[in-house]
C-alpha positions in Angstrom: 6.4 18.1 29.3 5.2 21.6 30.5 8.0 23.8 31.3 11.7 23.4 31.4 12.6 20.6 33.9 16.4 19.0 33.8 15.0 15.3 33.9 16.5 11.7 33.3 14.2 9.1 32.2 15.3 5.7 32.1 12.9 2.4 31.5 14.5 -1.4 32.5 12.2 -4.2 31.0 13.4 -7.9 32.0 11.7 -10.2 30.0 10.9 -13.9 30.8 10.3 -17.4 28.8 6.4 -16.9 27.4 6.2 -20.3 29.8 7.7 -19.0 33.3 5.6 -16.1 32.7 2.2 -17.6 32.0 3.4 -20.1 34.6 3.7 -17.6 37.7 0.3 -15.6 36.6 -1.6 -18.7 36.5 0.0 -18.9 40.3 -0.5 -15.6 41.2 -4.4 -15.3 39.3 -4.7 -18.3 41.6 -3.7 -17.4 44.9 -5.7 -13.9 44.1 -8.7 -16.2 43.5 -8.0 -17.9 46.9 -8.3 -14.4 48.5 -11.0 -13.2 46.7 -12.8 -16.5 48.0 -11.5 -16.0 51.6 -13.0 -12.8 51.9 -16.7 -13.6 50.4 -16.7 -16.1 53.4 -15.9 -13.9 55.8 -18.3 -11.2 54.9 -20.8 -14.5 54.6 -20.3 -15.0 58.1 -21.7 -11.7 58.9 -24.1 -12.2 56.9 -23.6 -10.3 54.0 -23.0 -11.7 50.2 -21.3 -9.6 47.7 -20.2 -11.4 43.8 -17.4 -8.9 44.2 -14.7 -7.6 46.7 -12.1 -5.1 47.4 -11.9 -2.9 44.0 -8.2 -3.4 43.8 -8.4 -7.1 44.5 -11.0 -7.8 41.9 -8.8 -5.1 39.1 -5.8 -7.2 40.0 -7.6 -10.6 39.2 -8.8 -8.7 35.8 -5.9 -7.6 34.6 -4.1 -11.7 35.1 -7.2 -12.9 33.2 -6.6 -10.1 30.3 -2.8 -10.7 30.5 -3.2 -14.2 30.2 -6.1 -13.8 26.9 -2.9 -11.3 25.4 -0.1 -13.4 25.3 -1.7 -16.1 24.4 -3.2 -14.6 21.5 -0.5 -12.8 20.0 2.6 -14.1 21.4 3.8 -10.8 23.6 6.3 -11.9 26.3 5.9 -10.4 29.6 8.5 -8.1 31.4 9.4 -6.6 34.7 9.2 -3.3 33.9 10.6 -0.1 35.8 9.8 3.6 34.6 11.8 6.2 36.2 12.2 9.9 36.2 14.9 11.4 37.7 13.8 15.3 38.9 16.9 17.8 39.6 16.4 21.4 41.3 18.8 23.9 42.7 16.9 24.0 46.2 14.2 21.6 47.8 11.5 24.2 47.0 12.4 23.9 43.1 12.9 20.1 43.5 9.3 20.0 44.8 7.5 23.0 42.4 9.5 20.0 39.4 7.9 17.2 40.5 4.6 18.8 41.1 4.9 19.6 37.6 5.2 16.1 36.3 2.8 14.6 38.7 0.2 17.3 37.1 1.4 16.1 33.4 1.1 12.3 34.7 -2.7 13.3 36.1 -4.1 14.9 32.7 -2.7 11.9 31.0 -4.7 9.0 33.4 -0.8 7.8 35.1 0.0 8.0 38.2 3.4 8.3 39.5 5.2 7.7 42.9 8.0 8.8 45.3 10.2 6.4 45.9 11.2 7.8 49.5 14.5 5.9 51.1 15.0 4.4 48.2 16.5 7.5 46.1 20.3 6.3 46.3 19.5 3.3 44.7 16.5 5.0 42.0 19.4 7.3 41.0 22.0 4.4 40.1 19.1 2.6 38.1 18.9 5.6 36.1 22.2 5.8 34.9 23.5 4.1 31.9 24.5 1.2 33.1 21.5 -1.0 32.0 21.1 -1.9 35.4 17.8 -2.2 37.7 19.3 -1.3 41.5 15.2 -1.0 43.1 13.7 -4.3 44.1 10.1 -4.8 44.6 8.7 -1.9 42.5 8.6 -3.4 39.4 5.1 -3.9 36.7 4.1 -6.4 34.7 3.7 -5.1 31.3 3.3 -6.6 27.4 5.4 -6.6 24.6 2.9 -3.6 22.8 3.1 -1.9 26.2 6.6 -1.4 26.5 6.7 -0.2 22.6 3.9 2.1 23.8 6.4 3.4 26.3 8.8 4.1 24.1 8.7 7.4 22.3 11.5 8.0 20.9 12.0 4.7 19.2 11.2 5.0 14.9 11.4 2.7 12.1 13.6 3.2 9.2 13.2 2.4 5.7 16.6 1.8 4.5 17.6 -0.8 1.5 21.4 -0.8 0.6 20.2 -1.3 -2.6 16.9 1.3 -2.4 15.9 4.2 -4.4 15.7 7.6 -2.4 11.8 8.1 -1.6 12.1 11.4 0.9 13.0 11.9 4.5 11.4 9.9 7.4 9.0 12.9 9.4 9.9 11.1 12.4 13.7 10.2 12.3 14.9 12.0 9.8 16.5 9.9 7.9 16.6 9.3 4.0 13.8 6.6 2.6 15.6 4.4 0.2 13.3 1.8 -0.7 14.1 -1.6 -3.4 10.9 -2.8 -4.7 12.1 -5.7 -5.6 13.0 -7.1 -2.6 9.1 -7.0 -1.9 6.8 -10.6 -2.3 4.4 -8.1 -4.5 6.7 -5.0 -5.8 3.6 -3.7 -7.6 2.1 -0.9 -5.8 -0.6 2.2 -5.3 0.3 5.8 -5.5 -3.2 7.7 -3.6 -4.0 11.4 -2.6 -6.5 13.9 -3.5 -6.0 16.6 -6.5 -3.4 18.8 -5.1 -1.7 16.5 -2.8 1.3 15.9 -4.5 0.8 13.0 -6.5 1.9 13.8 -10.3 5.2 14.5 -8.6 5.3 11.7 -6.5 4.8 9.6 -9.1 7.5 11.5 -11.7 9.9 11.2 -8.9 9.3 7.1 -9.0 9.6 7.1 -12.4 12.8 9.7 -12.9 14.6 7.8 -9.6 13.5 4.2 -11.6 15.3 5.4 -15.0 18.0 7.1 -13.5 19.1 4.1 -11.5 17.8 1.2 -13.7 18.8 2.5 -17.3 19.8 0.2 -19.8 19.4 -2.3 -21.9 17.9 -4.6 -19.1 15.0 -2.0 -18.0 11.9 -0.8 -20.0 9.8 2.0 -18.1 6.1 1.9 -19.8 3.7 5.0 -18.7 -0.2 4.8 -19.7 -1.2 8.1 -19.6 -4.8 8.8 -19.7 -4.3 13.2 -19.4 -1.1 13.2 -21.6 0.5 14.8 -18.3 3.5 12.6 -19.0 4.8 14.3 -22.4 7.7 16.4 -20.3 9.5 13.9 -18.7 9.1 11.4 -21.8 10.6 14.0 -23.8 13.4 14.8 -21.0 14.7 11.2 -21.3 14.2 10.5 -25.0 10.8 8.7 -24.5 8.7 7.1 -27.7 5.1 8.7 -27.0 2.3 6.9 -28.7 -0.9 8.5 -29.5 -4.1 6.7 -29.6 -6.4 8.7 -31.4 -9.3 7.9 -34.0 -7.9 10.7 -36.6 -4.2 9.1 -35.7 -2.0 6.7 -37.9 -1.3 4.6 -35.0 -2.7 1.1 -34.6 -2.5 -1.3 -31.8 -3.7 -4.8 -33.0 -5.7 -6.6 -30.7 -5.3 -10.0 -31.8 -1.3 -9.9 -31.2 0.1 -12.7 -29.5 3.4 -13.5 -27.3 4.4 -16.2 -28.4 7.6 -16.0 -26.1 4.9 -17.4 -23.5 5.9 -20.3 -22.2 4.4 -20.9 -18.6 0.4 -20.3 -20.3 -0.7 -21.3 -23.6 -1.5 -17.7 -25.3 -4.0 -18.3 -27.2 -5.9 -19.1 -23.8 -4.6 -16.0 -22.6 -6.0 -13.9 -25.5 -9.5 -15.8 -25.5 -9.8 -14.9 -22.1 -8.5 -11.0 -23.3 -11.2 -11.2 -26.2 -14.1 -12.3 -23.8 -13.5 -8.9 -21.8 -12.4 -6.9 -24.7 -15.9 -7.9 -26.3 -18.1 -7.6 -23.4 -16.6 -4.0 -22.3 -16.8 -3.2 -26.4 -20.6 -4.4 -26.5 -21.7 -3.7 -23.2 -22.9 -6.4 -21.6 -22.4 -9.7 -20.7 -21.8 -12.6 -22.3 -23.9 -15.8 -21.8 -22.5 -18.9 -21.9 -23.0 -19.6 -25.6 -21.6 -16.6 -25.9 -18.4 -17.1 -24.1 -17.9 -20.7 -26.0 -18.2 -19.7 -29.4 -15.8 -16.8 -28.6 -13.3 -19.1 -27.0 -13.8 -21.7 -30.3 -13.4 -18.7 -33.0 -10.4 -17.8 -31.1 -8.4 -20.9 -31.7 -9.9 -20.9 -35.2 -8.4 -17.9 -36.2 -5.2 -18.4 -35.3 -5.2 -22.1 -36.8 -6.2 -20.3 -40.2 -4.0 -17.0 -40.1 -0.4 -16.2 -39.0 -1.0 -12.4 -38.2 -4.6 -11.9 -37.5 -6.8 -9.0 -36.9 -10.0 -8.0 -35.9 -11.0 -8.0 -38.9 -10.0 -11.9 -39.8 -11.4 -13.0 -36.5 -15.0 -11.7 -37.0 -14.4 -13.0 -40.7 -14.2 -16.4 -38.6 -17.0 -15.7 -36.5 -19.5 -14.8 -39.3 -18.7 -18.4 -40.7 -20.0 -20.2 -37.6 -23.6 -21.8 -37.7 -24.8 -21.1 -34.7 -27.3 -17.9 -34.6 -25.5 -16.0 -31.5 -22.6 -16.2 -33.7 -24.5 -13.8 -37.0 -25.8 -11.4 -34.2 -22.3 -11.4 -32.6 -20.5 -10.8 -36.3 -23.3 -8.1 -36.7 -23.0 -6.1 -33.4 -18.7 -6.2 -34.1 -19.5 -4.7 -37.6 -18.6 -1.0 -36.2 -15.6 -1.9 -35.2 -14.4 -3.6 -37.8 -16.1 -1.9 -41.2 -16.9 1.4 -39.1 -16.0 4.8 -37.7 -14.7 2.9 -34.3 -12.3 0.2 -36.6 -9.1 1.6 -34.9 -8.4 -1.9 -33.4 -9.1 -3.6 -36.5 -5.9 -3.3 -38.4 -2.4 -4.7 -37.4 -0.4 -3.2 -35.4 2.0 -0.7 -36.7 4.5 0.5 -34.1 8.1 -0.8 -34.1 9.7 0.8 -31.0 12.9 -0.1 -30.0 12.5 2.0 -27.2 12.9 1.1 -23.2 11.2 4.4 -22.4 7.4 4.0 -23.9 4.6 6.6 -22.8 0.7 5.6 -24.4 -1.4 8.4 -24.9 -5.0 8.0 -24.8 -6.3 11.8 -24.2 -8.1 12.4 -27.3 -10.4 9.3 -27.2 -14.0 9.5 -25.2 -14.5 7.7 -21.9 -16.1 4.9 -23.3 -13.9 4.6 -25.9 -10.9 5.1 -24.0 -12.0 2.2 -21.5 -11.7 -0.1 -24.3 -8.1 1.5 -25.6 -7.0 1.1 -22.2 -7.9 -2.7 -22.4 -6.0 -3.2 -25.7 -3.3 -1.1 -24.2 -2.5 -3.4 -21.6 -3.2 -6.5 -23.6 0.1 -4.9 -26.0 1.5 -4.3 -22.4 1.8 -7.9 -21.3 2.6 -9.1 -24.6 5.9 -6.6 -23.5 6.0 -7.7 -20.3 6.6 -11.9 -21.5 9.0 -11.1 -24.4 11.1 -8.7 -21.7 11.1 -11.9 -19.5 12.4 -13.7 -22.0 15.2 -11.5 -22.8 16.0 -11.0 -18.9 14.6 -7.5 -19.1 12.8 -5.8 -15.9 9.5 -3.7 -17.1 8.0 -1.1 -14.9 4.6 0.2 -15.7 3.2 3.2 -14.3 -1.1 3.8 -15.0 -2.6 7.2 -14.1 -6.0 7.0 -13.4 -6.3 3.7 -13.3 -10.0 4.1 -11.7 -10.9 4.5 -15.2 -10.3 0.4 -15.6 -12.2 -0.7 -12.3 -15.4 0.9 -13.8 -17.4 -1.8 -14.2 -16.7 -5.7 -14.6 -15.2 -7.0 -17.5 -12.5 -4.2 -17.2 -12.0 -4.8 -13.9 -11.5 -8.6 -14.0 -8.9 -8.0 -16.8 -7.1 -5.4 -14.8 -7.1 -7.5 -11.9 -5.9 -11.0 -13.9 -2.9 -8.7 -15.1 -1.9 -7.1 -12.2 -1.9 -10.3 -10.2 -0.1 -11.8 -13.3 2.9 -9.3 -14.2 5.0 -10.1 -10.7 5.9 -14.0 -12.2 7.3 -12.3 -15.2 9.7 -9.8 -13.9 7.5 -6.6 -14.3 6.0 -3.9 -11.1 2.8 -2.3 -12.1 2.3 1.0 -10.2 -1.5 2.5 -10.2 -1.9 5.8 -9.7 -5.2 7.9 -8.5 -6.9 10.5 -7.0 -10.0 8.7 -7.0 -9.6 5.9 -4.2 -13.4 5.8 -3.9 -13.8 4.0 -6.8 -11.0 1.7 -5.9 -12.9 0.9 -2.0 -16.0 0.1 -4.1 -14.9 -2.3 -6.4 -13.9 -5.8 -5.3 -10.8 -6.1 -7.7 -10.1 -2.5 -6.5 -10.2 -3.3 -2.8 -7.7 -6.8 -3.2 -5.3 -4.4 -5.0 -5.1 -2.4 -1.9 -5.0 -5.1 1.0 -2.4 -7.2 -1.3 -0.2 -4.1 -1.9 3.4 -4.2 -0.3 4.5 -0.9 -1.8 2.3 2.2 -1.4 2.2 5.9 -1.0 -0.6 7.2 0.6 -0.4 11.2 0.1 -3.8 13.6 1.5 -7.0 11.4 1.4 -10.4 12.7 1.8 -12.4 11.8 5.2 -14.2 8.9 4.6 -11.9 7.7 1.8 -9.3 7.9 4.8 -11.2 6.0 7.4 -11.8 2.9 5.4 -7.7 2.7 3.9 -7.3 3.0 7.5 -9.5 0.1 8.2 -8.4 -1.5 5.6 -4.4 -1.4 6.1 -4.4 -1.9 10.0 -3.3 1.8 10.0 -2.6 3.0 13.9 -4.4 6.6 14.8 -1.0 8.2 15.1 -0.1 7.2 11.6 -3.2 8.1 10.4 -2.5 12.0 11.5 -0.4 12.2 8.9 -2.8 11.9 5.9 -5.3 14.5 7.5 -3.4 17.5 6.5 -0.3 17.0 5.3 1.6 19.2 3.3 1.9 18.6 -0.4 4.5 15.7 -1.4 3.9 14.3 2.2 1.9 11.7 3.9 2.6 8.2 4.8 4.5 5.4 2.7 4.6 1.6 3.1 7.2 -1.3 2.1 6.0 -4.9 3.0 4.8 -4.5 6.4 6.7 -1.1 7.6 4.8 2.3 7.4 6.6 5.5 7.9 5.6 9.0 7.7 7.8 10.5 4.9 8.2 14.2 3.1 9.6 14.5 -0.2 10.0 18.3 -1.6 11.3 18.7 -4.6 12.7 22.4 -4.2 10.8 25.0 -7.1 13.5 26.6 -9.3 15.5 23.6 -10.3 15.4 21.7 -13.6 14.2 18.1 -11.9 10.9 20.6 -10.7 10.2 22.1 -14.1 10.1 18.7 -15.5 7.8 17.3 -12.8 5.6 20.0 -11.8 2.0 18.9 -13.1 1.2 23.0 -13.3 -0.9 23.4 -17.1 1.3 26.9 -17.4 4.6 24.9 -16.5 4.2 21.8 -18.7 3.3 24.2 -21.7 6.3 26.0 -21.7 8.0 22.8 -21.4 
């Protein structure tokens, strides 16, 4: 409102059954129908034929026909709705200069308000609190998402008794405490530009998750593709494993979980080695292909208790068919060769619920594949952590680099849509949502998402997550240009607009910031 004005607003909405409602517009639509009717044969009887009538006759016949369309379509009731604004001035000349004001505001905004002359006694006991409606006969019809429309200074709250703290709701004020595993899906997206806030965001989640879930039943897991994750892994006693080809470390990528139960695991890992082998190869597999991979599979494990690699494409070379030699010949560099750093068993024993995998120092096509074994060591975590009752969380920065191209991306997918019947959240993090909106996998990871945070997103990135989610224009402003650590957040079906500033000078900063200078002195 323009100006300082002493006002009292006050809005009474009576609602009816959905059937009385739809019942009286029918009725009403009807007898409006009759008029409309009534007046083309009168005008006929001058001689003149007009399809349409009075302007506010045929609007009022519209608006039944689109109230009717509404709420049957989506349910809204209907209520008998009354806005008022009660206008106070020390003299009538003030009094009148107030509600010129308004009526001026109403005009530049497309509404139109009224006097209500003789009928102020009872306008002013309608406005007081008493929840009662004292005028009769100049009430609206209006819809379920009209009278929320009407409503300004309503906001929604995301509050779990048994929530972490996420930041302060920008439109309430009040704290965010959100419990992800109250959620159907508690795995979830963590998306802004560079510069928007996301390393901390995400360091937050993760410092919030270990404070408040520590233990023996908890195991935090971060893949970190930058090693931008060393601080805070160091800062809560963290086992960092580096996956390097000059390292010592080896991940085997014929390990099973036999603690699997629900899915036969060697399945599982044939259906792990028919990615793995296609991404390591680089192209796909034909159907020959596929078979003989799925039969040297079960092979393998029939004739060794702790395979590798290196036994399984022993196995392979074995086989008659031709595919088979050229397959055995193609693996030869990863077996025999300068790449044969997933060839040999694996040689970590962590006892560690705080795990952070490194994969800086290998090459992007390298560290595609790593990522993939990585994961595949992941889930066999993620079933023997079931088994023992154990909740994992697993955090993956950049995790565009695993919706690249197909056979990574169908992995990814299988395991994220897999982890949630075994106890585990998965929690992607990027800054690189384009790639995510191109990709199939990448786009059903979004739209199937209950938890997100959606920080500063470029234009176009913005209009289609907008698209995508349902996202309202008003809620939308807030991913425009937001300030950093800020933007919108989502729990099931509730979007707020939150703020979360972790102030500079404190020790929970130092260990979060994502600043090069900061982390090496740290």
């Amino acid at each position: 409102m323009q100006g300082d004005l002493e006002l009292i607003v006050s809005l009474h909405a009576q609602s009816s059954t959905k059937a009385d409602a739809m019942k009286k517009l029918r009725t009403k639509k009807t007898l409006m129908e009759s008029q409309k009717i009534g007046e083309q044969q009168k005008l006929a009887r001058t001689g003149i034929y007009l399809e349409k009538v009075g302007h506010v006759l045929e609007s009022n016949i519209d608006e039944a026909e689109e109230l009717l369309k509404t709420m049957t379509e989506t349910g809204d009731k209907l209520f008998q709705t009354v806005f008022l604004i009660g206008v106070f001035g020390q003299d009538e000349e003030e009094l009148k200069q107030a509600l010129d004001t308004i009526q001026q505001v109403a005009g530049s905004n497309d509404l139109m308000i009224d006097k209500l002359p003789y009928m102020q006694e009872a306008a002013f006991n309608s406005l007081l609190p008493f929840g009662c409606d004292f005028l009769e006969g100049v009430s609206r019809s209006l819809l379920t998402s009209n009278i929320a429309v009407n409503s300004p200074w309503t906001s929604v709250d995301l509050q779990d008794r048994s929530g972490k703290y996420y930041g302060i709701n920008q439109i309430s004020s009040n704290i965010i405490t959100i419990d992800r595993s109250l959620l159907n899906t508690p795995s979830g997206l963590i998306l802004g530009t560079s510069g928007a806030g996301k390393g901390m965001a995400t360091k937050h989640e993760i410092i919030t998750t270990q404070i408040k879930e520590s233990g023996e039943n908890t195991e935090i897991i971060i893949v970190d593709p930058e090693a931008e994750y060393s601080v805070i892994g160091r800062a809560f006693g963290g086992e960092m494993i580096d996956i390097a080809p000059d390292s010592q470390t080896y991940l085997n990528v014929l390990d099973l979980s036999e603690e699997n139960m629900d899915e036969d695991p060697v399945k599982v890992k044939s259906e792990f080695l028919l990615s793995f082998i296609g991404k390591l190869l680089d192209r796909k597999m034909d159907g020959r292909e596929k078979s003989i991979i799925d039969r040297v599979t079960r092979l393998t494990y029939q004739s060794f208790k702790e395979p590798s690699l290196e036994e399984w494409v022993f196995v392979l070379s074995q086989q008659p068919e031709e595919e088979a030699q050229n397959l055995a010949l193609d693996m030869e560099l990863y077996v025999e060769g300068s790449l044969d750093i997933f060839s040999h068993k694996t040689n970590i024993q962590t006892g560690s619920n705080f795990l952070i995998y490194n994969v800086k120092k290998l090459g992007d096509e390298l560290k595609q594949i790593a990522l993939m074994v990585v994961f595949d060591q992941i889930w066999n975590r993620v079933v023997r952590n079931q088994k023992l009752g154990k909740k994992t969380w697993i955090y993956f920065d950049e995790m565009q680099l695993l919706l690249l191209d197909k056979y990574a991306s169908d992995f990814f997918f299988k395991l994220w849509s897999r982890v949630r019947k075994y106890g585990a959240s998965l929690t992607g993090i990027t800054q690189n949502v384009e790639t995510l909106l191109l990709d199939p996998n990448g786009r059903r990871i979004i739209a199937n998402s209950e938890f997100m945070i959606l920080l500063k997103q470029a234009k176009n990135d913005r209009e289609e997550l907008v698209q995508l989610l349902g996202l309202s224009k008003e809620l939308e402003k807030y991913l425009v240009n937001p300030e950093k650590g800020a933007g919108l957040i989502k729990a099931g079906s509730v979007v707020v607009p939150f703020k979360n500033k972790i102030p500079q000078g404190t020790q929970l900063f130092d260990i979060m910031s994502t600043d090069p200078d900061k982390m090496a002195s740290n």
